[in-house]
N, C-alpha and C positions, 0 to 999 in steps of 0.2 A: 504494500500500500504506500503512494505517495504520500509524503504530508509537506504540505506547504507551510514554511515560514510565518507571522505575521510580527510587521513592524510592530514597535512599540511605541505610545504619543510618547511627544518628548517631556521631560519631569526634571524636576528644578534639583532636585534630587541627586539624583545622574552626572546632571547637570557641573556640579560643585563637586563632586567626587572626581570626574575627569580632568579637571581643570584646575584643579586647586594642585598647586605640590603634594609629594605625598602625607598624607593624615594620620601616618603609624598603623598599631594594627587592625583598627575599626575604623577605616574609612569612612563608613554608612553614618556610623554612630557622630562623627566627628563633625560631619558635614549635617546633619540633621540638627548638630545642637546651634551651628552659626545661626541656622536657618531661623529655628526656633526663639532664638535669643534677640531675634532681627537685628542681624548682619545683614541680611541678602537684600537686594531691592533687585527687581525686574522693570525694567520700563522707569525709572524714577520711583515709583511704586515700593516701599518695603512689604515684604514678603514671609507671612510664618508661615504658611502650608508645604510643608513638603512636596504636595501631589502638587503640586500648582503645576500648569505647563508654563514650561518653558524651553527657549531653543536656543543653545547659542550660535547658530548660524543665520538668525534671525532678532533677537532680542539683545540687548544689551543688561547683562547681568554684573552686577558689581557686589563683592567682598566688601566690607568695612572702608566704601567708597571706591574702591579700586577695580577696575575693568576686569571682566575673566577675558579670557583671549578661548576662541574656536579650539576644535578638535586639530591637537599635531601630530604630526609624524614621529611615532614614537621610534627612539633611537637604543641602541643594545650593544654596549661593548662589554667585551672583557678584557682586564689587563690583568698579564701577568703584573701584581704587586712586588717592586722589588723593595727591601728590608730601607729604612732610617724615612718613611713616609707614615700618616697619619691618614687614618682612612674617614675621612671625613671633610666638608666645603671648606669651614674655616678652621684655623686651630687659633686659640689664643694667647697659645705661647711664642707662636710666630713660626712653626716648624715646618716642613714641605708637609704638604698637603699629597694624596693621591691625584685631585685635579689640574695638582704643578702638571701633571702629565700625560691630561689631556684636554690638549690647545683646540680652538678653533672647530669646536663639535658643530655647532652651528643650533645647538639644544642646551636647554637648562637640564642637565641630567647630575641624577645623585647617584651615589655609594649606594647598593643596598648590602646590608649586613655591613661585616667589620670584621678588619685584619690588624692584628696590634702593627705597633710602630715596629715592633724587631722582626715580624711575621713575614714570608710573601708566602704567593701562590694567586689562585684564581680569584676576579676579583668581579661582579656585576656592577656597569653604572648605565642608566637609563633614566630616562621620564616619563616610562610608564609606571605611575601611582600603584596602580592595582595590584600589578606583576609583583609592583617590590613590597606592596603588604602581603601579600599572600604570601612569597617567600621568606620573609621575618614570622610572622604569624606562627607560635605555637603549638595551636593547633594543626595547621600545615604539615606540621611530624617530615619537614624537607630534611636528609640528613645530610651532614657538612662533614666532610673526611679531610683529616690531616696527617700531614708525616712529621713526628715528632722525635727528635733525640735530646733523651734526657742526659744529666750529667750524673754518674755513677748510676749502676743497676739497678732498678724500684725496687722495693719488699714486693713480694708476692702478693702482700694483703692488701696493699697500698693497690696494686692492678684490680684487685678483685671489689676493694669498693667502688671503683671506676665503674668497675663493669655490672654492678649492683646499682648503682648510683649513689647521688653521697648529699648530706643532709647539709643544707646553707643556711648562717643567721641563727636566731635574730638580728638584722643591725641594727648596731648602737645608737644613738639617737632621740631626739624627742617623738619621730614617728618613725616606730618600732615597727618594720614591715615580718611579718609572720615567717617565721620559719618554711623552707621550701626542699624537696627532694627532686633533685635531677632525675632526667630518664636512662636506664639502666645505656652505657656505652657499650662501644663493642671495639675491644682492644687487643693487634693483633700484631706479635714480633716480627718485622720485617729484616734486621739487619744486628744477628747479637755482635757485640763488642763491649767493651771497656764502658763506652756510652753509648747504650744500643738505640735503636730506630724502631719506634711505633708508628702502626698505622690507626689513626685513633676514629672514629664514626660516631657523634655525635646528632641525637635527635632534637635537643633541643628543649623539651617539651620540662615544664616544669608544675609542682603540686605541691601544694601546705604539707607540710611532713605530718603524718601520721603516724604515733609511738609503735602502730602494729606493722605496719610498712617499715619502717626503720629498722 
């Protein structure tokens, strides 16, 4: 059986989620509360309804005064990350940036995810919003594999709560975020020596620790 597509009217909604930089990991949510909190105006017009239509190929939609700009051409690189950069637009200690090193894209594209300063390896920048919440996103379960050489041989136990997962916090502070349990790794000897090489697999996914899970 064929089944035929059908468009969808355009929604102010949508709207703001495409076009805004990325909003972290709830998009919907993020762009719903500007709306809500009347940021948005359509037409001159401020705007609380979410469902409102609107177009931006056709209506003039502005942010906290500020124009959205039309659907772009979204852009996708990857760099190999090399070590002494920051993965990140700006740094404000003044240090290279990952974007020192890529000139002239012709896009406002970010980092998604993150590679420490001493880190390299593969690195996503675009300005597709969605792409790069979904692949931060948690729940996404996206896993991130790296090659690791420690300095002297881990304890075996030390591997195994890796691979168990391992209980984070509380941090210190006046707001005390809840104790959390990483998801169990998957940790694999690739290279024994003196300072051997792990291949380490990382889900991401993180949960309030629970004394019976722990």
């Amino acid at each position: 059986m064929l089944l035929k597509a059908q468009a969808t009217e355009p929604c102010l909604l949508n709207a703001c989620k495409k076009s805004l930089p990325p909003l972290g990991s709830h998009p919907a949510e993020k762009a719903e509360e500007l709306i809500t909190q009347g940021r948005v105006s359509v037409n001159g017009q401020t705007v609380f309804r979410t469902c409102s239509k609107a177009d931006l190929e056709q209506d003039h939609i502005k942010v906290d005064g500020k124009l959205l700009r039309g659907a772009e051409r979204h852009v996708y690189l990857l760099l190999n990350k090399p070590k002494g950069y920051v993965t990140t637009v700006s740094d404000p200690e003044g240090r290279p940036t990952v974007m020192d090193l890529v000139k002239n894209v012709g896009a406002r594209i970010y980092p998604v995810g993150r590679l420490d300063y001493s880190s390299e390896g593969l690195l996503l920048l675009t300005n597709d919003g969605e792409l790069a919440s979904h692949l931060t996103r948690a729940a996404s379960h996206v896993p991130k594999t790296y090659l690791v050489k420690t300095s002297g041989r881990p304890a075996p136990d030390g591997l195994e709560k890796l691979r168990r997962g391992i209980k984070i916090g509380p941090k210190p502070g006046p707001r005390r975020a809840a104790p959390m349990h990483t998801a169990p790794a998957q940790v694999r000897l690739m290279k024994d020596a003196t300072n051997p090489w792990y291949e380490v697999t990382l889900i991401g996914r993180k949960k309030p620790a629970d004394p019976a899970y722990v």
